[in-house]
N, C-alpha and C positions, 0 to 999 in steps of 0.2 A: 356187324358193328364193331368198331374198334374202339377197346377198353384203353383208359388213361391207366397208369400203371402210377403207382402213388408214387410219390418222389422218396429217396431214402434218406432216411433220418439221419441229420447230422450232430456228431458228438457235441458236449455241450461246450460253449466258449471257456477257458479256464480262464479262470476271475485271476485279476492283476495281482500281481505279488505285495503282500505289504512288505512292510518296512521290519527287515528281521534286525536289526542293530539293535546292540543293546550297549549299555556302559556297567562299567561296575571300580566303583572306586574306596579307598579306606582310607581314615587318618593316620598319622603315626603317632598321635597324642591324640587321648578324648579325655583327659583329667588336666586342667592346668590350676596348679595349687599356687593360691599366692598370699603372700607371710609381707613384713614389713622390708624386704629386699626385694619384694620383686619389680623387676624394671622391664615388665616385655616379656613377648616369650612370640618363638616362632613356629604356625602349626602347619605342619608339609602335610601334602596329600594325593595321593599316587591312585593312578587309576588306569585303566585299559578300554578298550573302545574293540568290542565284537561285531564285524560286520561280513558276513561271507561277500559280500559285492566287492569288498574296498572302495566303497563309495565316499566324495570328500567329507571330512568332518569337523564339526566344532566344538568346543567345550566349552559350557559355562557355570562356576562356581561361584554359590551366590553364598554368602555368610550372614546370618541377620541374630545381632543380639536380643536381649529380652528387649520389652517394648517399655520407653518411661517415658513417663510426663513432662512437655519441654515448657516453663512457662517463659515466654517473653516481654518485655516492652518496649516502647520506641521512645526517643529523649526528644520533646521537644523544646524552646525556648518560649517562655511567659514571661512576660513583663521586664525582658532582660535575666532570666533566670532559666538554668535548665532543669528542667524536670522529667520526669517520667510518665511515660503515659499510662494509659486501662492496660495493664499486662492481658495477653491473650496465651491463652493453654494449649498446647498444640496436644493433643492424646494420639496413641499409636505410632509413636516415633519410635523405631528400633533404638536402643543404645548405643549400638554397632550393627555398619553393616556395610560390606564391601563384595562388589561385582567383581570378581576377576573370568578374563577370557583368551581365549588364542590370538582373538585380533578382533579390532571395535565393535561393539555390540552392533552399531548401526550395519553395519556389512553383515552380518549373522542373519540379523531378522529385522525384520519389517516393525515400524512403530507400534502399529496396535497388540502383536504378539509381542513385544516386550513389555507395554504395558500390564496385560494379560495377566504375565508370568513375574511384574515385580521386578523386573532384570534391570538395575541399573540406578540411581541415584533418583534421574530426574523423571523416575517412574513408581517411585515411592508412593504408598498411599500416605499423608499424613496429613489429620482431620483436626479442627479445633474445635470440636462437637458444641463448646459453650459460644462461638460464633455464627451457629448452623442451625439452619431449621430446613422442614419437610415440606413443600409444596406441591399441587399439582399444577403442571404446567402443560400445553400444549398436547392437554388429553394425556400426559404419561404421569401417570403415580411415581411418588414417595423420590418427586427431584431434587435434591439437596441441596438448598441455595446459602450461599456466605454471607452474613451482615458483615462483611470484611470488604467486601464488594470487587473493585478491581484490587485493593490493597492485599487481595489473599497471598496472591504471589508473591511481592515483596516480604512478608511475615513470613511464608514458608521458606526462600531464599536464604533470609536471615538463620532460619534456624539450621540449613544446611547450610549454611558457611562459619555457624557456628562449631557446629560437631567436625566439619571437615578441618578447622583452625586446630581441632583437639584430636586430628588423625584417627575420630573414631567413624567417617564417614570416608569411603574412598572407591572408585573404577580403574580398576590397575587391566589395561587394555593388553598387554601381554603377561597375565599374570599368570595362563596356564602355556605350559610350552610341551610337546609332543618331544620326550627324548628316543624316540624307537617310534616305526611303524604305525603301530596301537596303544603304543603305553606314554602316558601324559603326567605332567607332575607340576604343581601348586604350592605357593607360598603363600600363607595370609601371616601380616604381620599383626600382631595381637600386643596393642599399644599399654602403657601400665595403668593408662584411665580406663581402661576396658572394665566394663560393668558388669557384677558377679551374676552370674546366673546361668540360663541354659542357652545354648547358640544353636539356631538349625541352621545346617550344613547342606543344600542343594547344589545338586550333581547334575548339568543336565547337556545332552548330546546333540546337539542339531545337526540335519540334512537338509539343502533345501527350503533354508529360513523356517524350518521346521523343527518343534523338539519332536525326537523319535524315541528317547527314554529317557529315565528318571530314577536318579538313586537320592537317598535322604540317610542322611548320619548325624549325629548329635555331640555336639562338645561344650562341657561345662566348664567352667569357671568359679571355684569355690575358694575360698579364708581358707587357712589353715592356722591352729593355732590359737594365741592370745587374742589376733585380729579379729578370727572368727567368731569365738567366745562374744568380743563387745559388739561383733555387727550381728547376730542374732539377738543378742540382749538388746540391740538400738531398734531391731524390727521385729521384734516379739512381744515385749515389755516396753515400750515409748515411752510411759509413765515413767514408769521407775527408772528407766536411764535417763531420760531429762531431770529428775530430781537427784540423784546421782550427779550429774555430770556439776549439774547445778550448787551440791555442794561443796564438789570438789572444787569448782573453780573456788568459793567461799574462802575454803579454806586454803586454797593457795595466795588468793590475794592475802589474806591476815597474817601468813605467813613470813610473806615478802616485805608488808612493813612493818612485822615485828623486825625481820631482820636487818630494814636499813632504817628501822626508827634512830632519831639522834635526840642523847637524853641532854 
């Protein structure tokens, strides 16, 4: 009888290579001090891009300020009169916040990966929570539907063409440029309306409409000085500086028409 002879074992398939790229980027400012002169300030940010493949690459630097309360309203006409209407609160609106990239986001990545990651203006989360309520809808939990209805869009529009009118909103489509090889380098212009606080700074490198890594850096924005002195006293102590401010105006008005009183 003739024996089957087992077949010889073959080595194991090697599992596909990930994605060894990595980024690593720094500012050259992470303090911008600003006193009663300041008009701007420009924050550079240099970076390099590791990839033993030399595989095509993208960059994208995302800048997002503290988050403030936008309230709006719309003007309408009553009886021959313009008025204003139910202001609506927009909550979670960055103060600042600018996409910059090699070349248009849309060419980078795919719609729903930009949304994903926040990348870009019109991928902004921003919620008017006093408009919103929680439904279930079509068997899915906790669907968040707008008493704004179709008008949500128009209110959100507004308010990014507000912040954009005041250069604190912006997509600067070559805003990162490749000087060398690997090494990449960023302009954010940091306008003099730009709102004190802390800014996170996103680093991120796509292959293949894909992020493949991710660096995160931090740049603040603080008073210096007299200024800072009354803008923590104005958001410390509210009280006392409204009554403050409150007298001083007092007493500048009595001031002014003691001194153009005519006897």
């Amino acid at each position: 009888m003739a024996l089957a002879l087992p077949p010889a074992a073959l080595p194991p398939a090697a599992p596909a290579p990930a994605s060894s790229a990595v980024i690593s980027a720094a500012l050259t400012e992470t303090n911008v001090r600003v006193n009663s002169d300041f008009r701007g300030d420009q924050i550079v940010l240099y970076g390099a891009v590791f990839d033993p493949l030399s595989r095509p690459s993208d960059v994208v630097v995302i800048v997002r300020g503290p988050d403030q309360p936008v309230r709006i309203a719309r003007k309408s006409r009553v009886a021959g009169v313009w008025v204003n209407s139910r202001p609506v609160v927009f909550q979670g609106a960055p103060g600042f916040y600018i996409a910059a990239s090699t070349r248009p986001l849309d060419d980078i990545a795919r719609f729903g990966v930009l949304r994903r990651l926040g990348a870009g203006v019109d991928h902004l989360a921003i919620n008017a929570p006093a408009e919103q309520r929680t439904e279930t809808r079509y068997g899915v939990r906790d669907v968040v539907v707008s008493r704004l209805g179709a008008d949500y869009l128009d209110w959100r529009r507004a308010v990014v063409r507000l912040k954009e009118a005041e250069h604190l909103y912006d997509v600067d489509e070559r805003g990162v440029r490749f000087v060398d090889k690997n090494l990449f380098r960023a302009e954010i212009a940091l306008p003099a309306e730009a709102p004190i606080g802390r800014y996170d700074v996103r680093i991120l490198l796509f292959q293949n409409g894909q992020p493949v890594s991710e660096k995160d850096r931090t740049l603040t924005v603080e008073k210096v000085g007299a200024e800072r002195s009354l803008y923590l006293w104005a958001h410390e102590r509210p009280w006392s500086y409204g009554l403050a401010a409150m007298a001083f105006a007092l007493a500048a008005g009595w001031a002014a028409s003691s001194a153009f009183r005519r006897d």
